[in-house]
N, C-alpha and C positions, 0 to 999 in steps of 0.2 A: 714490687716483690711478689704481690700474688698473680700478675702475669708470669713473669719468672717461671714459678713454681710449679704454675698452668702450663706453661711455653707455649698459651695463645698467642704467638708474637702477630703482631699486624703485618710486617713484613718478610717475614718467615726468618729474621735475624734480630737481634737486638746487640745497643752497646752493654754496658757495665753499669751496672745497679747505682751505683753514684751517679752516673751520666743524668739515666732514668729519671734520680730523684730531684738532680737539679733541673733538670725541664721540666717537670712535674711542678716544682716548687713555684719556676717562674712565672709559667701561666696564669696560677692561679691566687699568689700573691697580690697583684696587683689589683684583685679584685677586692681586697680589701679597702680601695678607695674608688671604689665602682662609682658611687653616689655624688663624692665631691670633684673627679673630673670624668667623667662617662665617656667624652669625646676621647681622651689622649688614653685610657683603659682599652675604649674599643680599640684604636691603631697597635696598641703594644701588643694586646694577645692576637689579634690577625697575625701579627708581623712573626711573633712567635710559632704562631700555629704554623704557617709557613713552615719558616728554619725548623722546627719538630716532626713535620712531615719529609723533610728536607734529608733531616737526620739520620729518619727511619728509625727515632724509639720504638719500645715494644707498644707500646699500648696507646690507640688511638681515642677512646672512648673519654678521658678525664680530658685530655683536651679542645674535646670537640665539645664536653659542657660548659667548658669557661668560654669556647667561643659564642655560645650559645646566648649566657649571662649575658658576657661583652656586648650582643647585640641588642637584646634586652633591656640589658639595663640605658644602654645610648637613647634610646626610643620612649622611655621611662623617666628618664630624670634629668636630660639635655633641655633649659629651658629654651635654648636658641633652637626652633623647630626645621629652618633652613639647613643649618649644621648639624640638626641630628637626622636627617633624611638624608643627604647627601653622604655623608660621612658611612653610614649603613650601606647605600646604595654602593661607594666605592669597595668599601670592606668583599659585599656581595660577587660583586662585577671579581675582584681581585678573587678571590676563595674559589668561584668558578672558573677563572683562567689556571688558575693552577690545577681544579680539576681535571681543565684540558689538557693540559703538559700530561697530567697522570694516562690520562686515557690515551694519549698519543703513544706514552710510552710504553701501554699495555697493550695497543693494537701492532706495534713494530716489534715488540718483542715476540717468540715462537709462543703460539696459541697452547694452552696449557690443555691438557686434558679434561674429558668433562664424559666421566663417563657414565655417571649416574643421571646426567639430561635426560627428561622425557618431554620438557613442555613442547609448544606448538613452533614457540620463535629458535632461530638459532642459539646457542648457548653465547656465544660472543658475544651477539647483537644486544642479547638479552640481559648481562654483567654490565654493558656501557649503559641501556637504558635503567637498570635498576642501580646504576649509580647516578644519573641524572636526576633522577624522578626522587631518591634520598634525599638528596642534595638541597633539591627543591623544595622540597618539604620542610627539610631543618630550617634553612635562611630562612625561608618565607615567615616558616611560624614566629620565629623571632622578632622577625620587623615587626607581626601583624600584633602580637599579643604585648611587645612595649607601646606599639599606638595606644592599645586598648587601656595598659593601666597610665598611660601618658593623662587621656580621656577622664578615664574616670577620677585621677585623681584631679584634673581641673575640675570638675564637674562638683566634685568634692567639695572644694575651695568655696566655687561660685554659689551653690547652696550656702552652705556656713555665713557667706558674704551677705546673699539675700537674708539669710536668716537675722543678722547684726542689722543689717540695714533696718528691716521690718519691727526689732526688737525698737531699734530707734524711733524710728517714725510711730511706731505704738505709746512710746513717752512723751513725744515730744505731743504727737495728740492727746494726751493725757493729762501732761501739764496746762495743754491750752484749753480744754473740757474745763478744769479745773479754776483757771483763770476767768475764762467765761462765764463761767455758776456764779463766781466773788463779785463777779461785775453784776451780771445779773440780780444776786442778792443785794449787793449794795444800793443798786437804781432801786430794786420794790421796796427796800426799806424807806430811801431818802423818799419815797412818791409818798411812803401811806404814814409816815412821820414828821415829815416837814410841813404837810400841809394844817394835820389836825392841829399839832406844836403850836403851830404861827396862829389858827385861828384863836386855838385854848391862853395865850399869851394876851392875843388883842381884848379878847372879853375879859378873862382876868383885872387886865390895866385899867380896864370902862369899871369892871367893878368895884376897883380899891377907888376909882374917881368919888364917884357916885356913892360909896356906903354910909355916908354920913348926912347923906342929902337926900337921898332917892333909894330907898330900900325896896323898894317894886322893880325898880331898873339894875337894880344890883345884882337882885334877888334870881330874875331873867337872865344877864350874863351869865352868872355860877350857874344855874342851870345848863345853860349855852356850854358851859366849859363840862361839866360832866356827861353831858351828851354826848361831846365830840370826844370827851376820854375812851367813853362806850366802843364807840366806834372803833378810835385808833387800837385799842385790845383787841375788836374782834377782827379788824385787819390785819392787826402779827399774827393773832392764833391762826387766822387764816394761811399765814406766808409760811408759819412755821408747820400747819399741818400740811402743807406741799411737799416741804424738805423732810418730814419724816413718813411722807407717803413715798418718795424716791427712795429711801435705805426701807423700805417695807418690805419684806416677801411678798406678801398681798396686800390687796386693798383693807381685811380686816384687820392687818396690825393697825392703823390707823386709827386715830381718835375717831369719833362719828362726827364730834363740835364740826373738828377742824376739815374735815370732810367736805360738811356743808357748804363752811367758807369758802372753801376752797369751788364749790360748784356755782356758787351766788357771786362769782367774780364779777367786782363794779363793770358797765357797761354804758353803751352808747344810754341807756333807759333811765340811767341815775345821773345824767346829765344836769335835770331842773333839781335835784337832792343837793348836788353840789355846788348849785347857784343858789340857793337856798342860804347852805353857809356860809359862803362870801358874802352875804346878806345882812347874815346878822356879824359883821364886823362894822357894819356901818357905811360898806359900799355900797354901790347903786351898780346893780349888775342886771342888763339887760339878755334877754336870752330869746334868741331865734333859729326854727329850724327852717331850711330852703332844700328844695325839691321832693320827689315823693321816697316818704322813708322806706327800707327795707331791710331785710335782716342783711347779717355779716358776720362776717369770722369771727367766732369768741376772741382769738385773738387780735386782731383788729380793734375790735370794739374794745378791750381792754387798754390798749397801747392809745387809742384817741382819747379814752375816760383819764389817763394816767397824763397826758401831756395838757389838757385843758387844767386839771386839777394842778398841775405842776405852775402851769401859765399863771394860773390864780392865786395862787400861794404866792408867787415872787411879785404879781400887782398887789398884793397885801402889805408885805414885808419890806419889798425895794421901791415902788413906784411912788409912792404918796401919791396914789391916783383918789379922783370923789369921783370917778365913773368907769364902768367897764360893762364891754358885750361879749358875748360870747356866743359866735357862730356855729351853726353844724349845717353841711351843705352835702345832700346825697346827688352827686354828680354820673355822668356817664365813664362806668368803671372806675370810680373811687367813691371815696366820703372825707370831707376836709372839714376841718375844724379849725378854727381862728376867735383868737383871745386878742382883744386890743385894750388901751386903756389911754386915759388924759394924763397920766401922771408925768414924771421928770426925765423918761425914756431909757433909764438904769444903763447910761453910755458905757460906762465901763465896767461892768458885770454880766459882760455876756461867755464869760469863759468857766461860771462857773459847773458844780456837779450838777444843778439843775437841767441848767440848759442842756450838758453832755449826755444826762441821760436821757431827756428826749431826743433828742439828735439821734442816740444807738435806738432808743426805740420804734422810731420809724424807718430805720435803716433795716432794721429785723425784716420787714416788712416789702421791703424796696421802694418806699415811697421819697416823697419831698418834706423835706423842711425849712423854714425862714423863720426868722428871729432880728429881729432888730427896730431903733426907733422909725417912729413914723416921719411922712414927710413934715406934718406942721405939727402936733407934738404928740407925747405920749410915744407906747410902745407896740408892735405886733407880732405873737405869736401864730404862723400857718403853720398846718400840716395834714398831708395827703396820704391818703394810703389808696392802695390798688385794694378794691372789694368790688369784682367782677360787673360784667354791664349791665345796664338796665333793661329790663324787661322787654323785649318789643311789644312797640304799640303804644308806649307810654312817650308821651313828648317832654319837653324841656319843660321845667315850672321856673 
């Protein structure tokens, strides 16, 4: 209607205002489901654009944006990428053939006048290449800019995607952190509990023996058991001031006690401390060290203190052993440790938390472990850790 009223006509004629609005209408109707079929949108407004140029409506402009959309949106939202290149490319190829029809029919008809020309080219020449070089420009931008939000919204996608993915993999290593601390905590408990328990139990039993007979010998157990109570407190307060030195901001929220504990962690050095208490439960516990000693990993050294202690505790408790030794061997690139004893070889209790936590704890490590009865009787605990080579120069002992 505001062509009309302009009498811009694109043709230098137009039909009847109805005509107009039903071409008009049809174009760009269909764009209303641009999104959900893009491919059968783009064929229908080409096919249209066509028959409207065909037509010779007044006004070329509204539908040269819905051809625009149509190509657009095809290159945009067409998940099949084959058929939406092709499909463009044909729309293209078509839209320019019809150009040619136009320019054929605009060079056979009588040359119109042009009399306000001053440029350099002929005015002719210069009307076909300034509709070529339009032309070029509209299609092209269309293909080029549905690529681009084609692009970016995969791109889109794939971020979000990585995003989910990474959001995943951040819990699921979160819950195994988690998992792993339980474990962790559980092994340092059962090492610095099971052991002290078992020996405070054996002297206890020696003292309700003995109390009515031997009050010097009794009197010596109870002692024995509050020692080791000593102990097994300051080895929680220990375990426990680790776990609240991790939720700490710093190191000053921290008790100073448990600090300590936490720096005095048992070692290869409290090795004869710990033969000591096996001792007084009334074993006979031999202890030798083989090759030249030399420092080690704090953690090392704790994880070997922790699996002899362990070893000793279950000759206590399961073995009904009257003898045990206990090795430490500074070897080239390790240090092993072996607990054996004469007792009844505990055939069937090798599955339990003891054993599993030294098993994980020398695994921490990457070392070796063995476990099981001996050849003629009794039982043997080895284990190897990697603590770096010996010294050059130094020979085997």
């Amino acid at each position: 209607m505001l062509v009309n009223s302009m009498g811009a006509f694109a043709f230098g004629r137009a039909p009847t205002l109805t005509e107009q609005l039903a071409w008009v209408a049809a174009l760009t109707a269909t764009l209303a489901v641009r999104r959900r079929y893009p491919l059968a949108v783009l064929l229908v407004v080409g096919a249209l654009f066509i028959a409207a140029q065909h037509r010779q409506i007044a006004d070329n402009f509204m539908p040269s944006v819905a051809l625009f959309l149509a190509i657009y949106n095809a290159g945009a939202w067409e998940p099949n990428r084959v058929l939406a290149r092709w499909s463009r490319v044909a729309v293209i190829v078509a839209m320019f053939a019809w150009l040619g029809v136009g320019l054929v029919s605009f060079l056979v008809a009588p040359a119109p006048e042009f009399a306000d020309a001053a440029g350099p080219l002929d005015p002719l020449l210069a009307s076909v290449l300034y509709g070529i070089g339009l032309n070029l420009l509209f299609y092209l931008s269309a293909y080029f800019f549905g690529d681009m939000a084609w692009l970016s919204a995969r791109r889109q996608v794939e971020l979000e995607h990585r995003a989910e993915q990474l959001r995943r993999s951040q819990e699921q290593n979160t819950r195994g952190a988690i998992v792993a601390e339980r474990v962790r905590i559980a092994r340092d408990l059962h090492d610095v509990v099971a052991h002290h328990v078992s020996v405070m139990g054996i002297q206890a039993a020696a003292a309700r023996r003995v109390l009515d007979t031997d009050h010097e010998l009794a009197r010596a157990a109870l002692r024995t058991v509050e020692d080791t109570a000593r102990t097994a407190i300051g080895d929680l307060r220990g375990l426990l001031g680790v776990l609240r030195e991790e939720d700490a901001p710093n190191a000053e929220d921290a008790p100073s006690a448990d600090l300590d504990a936490h720096r005095s962690s048992p070692g290869l050095d409290q090795l004869p401390d710990l033969v000591e208490t096996a001792r007084s439960t009334g074993l006979r516990v031999e202890h030798g060290v083989y090759g030249e000693p030399r420092a080690v990993p704090e953690g090392v050294a704790l994880s070997a203190y922790r699996v002899v202690q362990e070893a000793l505790t279950n000759v206590v408790k399961h073995a009904g052993a009257r003898r045990a030794e206990v090795r430490l061997r500074y070897l080239d690139g390790a240090v092993e440790v072996e607990v054996t004893d004469d007792g009844r070889g505990r055939g069937g209790k090798t599955g339990g938390f003891g054993l599993l936590g030294m098993k994980e704890r020398v695994a921490v490590h990457g070392g070796r472990f063995e476990a099981g009865p001996r050849r003629d009787a009794g039982y043997r605990v080895r284990a190897s850790f990697p603590a770096g080579a010996r010294p050059a120069g130094e020979g085997e002992r």
